[in-house]
N, C-alpha and C positions, 0 to 999 in steps of 0.2 A: 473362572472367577469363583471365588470364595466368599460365603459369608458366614459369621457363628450365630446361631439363634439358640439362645439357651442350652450351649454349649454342643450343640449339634452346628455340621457342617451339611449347607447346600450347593450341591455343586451345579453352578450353570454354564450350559454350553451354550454359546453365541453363534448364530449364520455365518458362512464360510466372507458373503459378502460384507456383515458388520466387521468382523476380523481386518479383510481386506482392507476396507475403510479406515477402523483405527490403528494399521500400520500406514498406509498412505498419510492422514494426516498427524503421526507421530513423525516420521523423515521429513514433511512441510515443514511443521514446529520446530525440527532439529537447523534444518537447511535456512529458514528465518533466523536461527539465534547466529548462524556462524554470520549470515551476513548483514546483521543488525549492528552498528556502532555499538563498542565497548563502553563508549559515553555516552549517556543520554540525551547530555545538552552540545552533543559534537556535530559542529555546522559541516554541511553537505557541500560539496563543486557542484557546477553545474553540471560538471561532468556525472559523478555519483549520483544527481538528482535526475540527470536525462535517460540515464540508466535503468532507474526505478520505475520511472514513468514512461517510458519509452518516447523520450523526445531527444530532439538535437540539445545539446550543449549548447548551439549558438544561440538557437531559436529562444531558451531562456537565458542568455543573456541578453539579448536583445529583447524581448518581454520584462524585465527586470530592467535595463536601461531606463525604458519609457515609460517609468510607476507602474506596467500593471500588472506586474506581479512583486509582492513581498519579498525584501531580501533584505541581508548585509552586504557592506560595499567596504572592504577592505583596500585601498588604494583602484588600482583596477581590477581586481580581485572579486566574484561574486560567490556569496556561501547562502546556505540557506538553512535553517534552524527547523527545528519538526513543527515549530507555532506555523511556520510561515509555509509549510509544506502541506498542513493541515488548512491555511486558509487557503491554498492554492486549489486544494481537491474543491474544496467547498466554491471557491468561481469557477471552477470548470463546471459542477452541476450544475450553478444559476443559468451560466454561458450555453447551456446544450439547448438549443433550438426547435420549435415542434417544426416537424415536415410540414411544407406547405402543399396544399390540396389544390389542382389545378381545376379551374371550373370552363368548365365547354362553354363558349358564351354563340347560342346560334343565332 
């Protein structure tokens, strides 16, 4: 890396491990864009959505039948939109439960 300071060149060399780093997360960013929608506002299956999140396709269908999770309902058809995929993350983190503490009662 380069920078000009009053027409003088410094040159810095970076840790073998930040290198590392900013190649790993350059292929991340790369490997994001190839498989991010070309549209922005292009609605998901539940299939592409259980994929991402690693759930069954059924399971949000059937989560989505019963209101409680956000969708579009194209005939029978269920798609999901990045608003609704956003409010999805967001009830899973209210829905995460604290571990209960078992108490010895003598």
């Amino acid at each position: 890396m380069e920078s000009a300071d009053s027409g003088r060149f410094v040159r810095v060399v970076l840790p073998d491990e930040v290198v590392e780093c900013l190649a790993a997360l350059t292929t991340l960013a790369r490997v994001w864009a190839e498989r991010a929608p070309a549209d922005p506002d292009a609605l998901l299956t539940a299939e592409q959505l259980g994929e991402l999140l690693q759930l069954s396709p059924r399971t949000l269908q059937d989560q989505a039948a019963a209101g409680v999770l956000p969708h579009h309902r194209f005939g029978r058809h269920y798609r999901f939109s990045r608003s609704d995929i956003s409010a999805i993350l967001r009830l899973s983190e209210q829905s995460a439960k604290p571990r209960r503490k078992r108490l010895n009662i003598a």
